[in-house]
FISE-964756 format. One record per atom (N, C-alpha, C): residue number from 1; z, x, y; residue in three letters. Coordinates in steps of 0.001 Angstrom, whole numbers. Layout:
N
NUM|Z|X|Y|ALA
...
***
This chain:
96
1|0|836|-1179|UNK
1|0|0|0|UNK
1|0|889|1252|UNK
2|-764|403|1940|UNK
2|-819|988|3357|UNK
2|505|1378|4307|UNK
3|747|2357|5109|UNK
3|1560|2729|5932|UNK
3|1514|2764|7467|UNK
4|1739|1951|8307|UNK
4|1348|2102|9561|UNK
4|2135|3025|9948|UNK
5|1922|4574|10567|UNK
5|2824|5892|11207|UNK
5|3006|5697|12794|UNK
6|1841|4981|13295|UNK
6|1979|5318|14737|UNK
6|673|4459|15274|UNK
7|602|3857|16314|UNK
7|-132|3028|16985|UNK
7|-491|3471|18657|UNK
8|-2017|3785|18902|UNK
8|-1704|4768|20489|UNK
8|-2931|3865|21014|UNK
9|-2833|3812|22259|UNK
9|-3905|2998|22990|UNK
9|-4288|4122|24380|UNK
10|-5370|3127|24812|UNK
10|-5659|3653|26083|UNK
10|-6383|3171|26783|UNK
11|-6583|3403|28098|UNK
11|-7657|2429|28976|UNK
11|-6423|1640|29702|UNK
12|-6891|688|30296|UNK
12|-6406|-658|30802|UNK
12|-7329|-1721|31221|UNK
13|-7401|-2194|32432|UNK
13|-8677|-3073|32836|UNK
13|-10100|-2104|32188|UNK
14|-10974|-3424|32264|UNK
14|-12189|-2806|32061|UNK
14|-12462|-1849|30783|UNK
15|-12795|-638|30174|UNK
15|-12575|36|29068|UNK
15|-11254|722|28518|UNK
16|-11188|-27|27269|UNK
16|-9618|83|26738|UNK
16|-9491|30|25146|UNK
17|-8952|190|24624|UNK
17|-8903|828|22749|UNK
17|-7665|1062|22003|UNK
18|-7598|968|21097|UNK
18|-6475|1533|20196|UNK
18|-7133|2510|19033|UNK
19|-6120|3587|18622|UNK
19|-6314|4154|17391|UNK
19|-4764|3384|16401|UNK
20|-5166|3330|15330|UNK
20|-3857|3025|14197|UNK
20|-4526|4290|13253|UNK
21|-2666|4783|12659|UNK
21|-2619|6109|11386|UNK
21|-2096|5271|10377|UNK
22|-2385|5355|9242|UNK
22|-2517|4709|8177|UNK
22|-2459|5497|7474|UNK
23|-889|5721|6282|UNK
23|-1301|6422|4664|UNK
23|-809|5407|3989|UNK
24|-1854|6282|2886|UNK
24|-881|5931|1592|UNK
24|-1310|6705|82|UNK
25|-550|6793|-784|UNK
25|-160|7609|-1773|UNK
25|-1308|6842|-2994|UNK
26|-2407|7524|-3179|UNK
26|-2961|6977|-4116|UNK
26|-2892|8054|-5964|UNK
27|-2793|7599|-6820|UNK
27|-2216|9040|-7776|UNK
27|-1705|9970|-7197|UNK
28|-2926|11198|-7469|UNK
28|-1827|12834|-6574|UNK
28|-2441|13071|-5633|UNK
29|-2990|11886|-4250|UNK
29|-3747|11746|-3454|UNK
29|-2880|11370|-2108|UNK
30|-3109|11536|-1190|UNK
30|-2640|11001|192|UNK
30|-3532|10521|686|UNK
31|-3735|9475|1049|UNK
31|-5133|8900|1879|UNK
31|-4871|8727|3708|UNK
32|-5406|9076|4451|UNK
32|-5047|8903|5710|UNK
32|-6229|8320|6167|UNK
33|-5904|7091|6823|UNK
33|-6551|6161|7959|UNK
33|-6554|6105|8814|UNK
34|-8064|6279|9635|UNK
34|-8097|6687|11277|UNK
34|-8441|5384|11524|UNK
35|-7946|4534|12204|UNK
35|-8589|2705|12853|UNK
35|-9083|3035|14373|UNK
36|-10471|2767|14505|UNK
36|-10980|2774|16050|UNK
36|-11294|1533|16163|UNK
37|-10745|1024|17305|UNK
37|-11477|-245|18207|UNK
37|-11327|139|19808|UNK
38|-12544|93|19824|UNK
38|-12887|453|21271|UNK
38|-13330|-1297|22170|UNK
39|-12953|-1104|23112|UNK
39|-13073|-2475|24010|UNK
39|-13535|-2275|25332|UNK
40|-14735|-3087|25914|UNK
40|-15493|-2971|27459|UNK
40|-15222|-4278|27743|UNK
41|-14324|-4878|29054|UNK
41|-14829|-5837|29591|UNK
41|-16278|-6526|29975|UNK
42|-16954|-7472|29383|UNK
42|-17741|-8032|29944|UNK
42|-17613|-9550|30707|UNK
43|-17401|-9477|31985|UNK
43|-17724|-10874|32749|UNK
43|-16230|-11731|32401|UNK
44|-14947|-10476|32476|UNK
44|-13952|-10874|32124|UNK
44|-14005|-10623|30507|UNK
45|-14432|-10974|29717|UNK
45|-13864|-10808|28431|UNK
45|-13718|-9505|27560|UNK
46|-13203|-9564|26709|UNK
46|-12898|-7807|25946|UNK
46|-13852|-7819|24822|UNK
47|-14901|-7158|24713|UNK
47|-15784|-7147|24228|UNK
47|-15881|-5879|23115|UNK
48|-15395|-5859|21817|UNK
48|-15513|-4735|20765|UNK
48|-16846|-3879|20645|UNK
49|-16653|-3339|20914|UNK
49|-17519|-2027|21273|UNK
49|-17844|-1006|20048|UNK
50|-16379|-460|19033|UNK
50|-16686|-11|18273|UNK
50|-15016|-740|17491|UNK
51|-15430|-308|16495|UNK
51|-14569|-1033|15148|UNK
51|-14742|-142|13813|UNK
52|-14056|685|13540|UNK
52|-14249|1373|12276|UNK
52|-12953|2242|11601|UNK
53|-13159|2179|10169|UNK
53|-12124|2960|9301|UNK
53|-12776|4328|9050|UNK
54|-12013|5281|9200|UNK
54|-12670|6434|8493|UNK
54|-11083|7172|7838|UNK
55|-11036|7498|6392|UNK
55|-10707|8190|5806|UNK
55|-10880|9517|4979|UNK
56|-9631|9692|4987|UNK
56|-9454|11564|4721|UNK
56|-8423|11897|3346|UNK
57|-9076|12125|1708|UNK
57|-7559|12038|946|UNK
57|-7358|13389|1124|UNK
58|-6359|13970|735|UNK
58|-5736|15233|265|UNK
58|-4511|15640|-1074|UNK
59|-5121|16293|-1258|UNK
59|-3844|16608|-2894|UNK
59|-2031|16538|-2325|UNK
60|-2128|15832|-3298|UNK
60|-433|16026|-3215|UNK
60|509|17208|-3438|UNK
61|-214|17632|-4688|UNK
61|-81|18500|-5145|UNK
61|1784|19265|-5457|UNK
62|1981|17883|-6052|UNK
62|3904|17584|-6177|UNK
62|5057|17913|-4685|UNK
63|3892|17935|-3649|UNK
63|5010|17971|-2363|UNK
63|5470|16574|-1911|UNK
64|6195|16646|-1586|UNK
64|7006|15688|-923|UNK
64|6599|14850|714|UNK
65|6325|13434|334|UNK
65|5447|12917|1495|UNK
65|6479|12827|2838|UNK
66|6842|14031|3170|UNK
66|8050|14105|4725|UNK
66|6691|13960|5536|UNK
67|7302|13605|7327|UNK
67|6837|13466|8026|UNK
67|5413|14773|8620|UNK
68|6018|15580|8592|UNK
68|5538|16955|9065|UNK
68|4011|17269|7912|UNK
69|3906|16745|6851|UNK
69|3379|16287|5564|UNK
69|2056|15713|6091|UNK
70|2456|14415|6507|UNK
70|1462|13617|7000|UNK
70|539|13900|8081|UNK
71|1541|14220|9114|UNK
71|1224|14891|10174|UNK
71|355|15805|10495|UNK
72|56|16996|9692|UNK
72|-285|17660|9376|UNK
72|-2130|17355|8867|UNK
73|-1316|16380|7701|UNK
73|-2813|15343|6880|UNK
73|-3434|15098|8215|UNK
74|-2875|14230|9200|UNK
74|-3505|13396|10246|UNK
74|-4457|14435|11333|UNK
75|-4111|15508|11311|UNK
75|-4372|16251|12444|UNK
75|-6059|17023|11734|UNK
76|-5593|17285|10605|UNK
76|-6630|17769|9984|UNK
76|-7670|17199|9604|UNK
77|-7358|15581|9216|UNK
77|-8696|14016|9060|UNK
77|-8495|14080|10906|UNK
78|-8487|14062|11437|UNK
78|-8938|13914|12731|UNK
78|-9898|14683|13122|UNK
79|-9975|16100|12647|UNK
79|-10443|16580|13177|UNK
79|-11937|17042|12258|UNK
80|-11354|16780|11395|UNK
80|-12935|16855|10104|UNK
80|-13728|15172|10207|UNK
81|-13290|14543|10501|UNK
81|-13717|13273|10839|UNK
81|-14114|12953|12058|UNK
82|-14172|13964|13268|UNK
82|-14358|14117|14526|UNK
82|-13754|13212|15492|UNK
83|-12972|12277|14939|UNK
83|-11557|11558|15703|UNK
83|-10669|11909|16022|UNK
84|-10812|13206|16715|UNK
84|-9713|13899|17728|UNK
84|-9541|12921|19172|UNK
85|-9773|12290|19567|UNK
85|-9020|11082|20606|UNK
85|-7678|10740|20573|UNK
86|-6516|10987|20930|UNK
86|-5140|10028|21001|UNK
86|-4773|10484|19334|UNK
87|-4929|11646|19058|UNK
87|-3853|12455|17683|UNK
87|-2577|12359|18326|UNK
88|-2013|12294|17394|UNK
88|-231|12314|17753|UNK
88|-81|14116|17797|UNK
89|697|14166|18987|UNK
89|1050|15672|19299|UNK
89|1969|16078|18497|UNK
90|2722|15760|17944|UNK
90|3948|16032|17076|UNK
90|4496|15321|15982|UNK
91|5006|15504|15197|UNK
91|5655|14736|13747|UNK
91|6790|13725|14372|UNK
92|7422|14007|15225|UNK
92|8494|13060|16238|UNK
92|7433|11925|16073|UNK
93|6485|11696|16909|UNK
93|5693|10868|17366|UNK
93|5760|9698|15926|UNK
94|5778|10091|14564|UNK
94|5211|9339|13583|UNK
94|6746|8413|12997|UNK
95|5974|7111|12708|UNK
95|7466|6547|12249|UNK
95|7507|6376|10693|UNK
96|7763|7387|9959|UNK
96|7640|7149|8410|UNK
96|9402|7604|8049|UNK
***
């Protein structure tokens, strides 16, 4: 089952978005979920722009799923997945 770690937005009026981090433990797998929705006002309304999952697994490899763990996972699917936008700066940041 899925893990929500951390939820980051940005924008305000006019162009505005969220990213959601998402794991979860599949066999000796970690799966991490990057969520983009991007949003443009049109004529007043919030208009989805972009909408997509992209995932990243990695071996478990009998370590222990601590924060710093994930964190780590997240920074690295961010950045091989080219969704470096609104990464969490630190393991603080994540609520697992």
């Amino acid at each position: 089952m899925k893990k929500r770690v951390l939820e980051k937005s940005w924008g305000g009026r006019g162009e505005h978005g969220f990213r959601y981090f998402d794991y979860e433990r599949k066999g000796k797998n970690l799966i991490i979920y990057i969520t983009v929705k991007d949003y443009d006002d049109w004529g007043g309304k919030s208009v989805l722009q972009a909408d997509k999952v992209k995932h990243m697994a990695f071996p478990i490899d009998g370590r222990k799923i601590t924060r710093e763990f994930v964190y780590e996972c997240i920074l690295t699917a961010g950045k091989e997945l080219k969704e470096e936008y609104l990464l969490p700066e630190s393991p603080d940041e994540l609520k697992i």
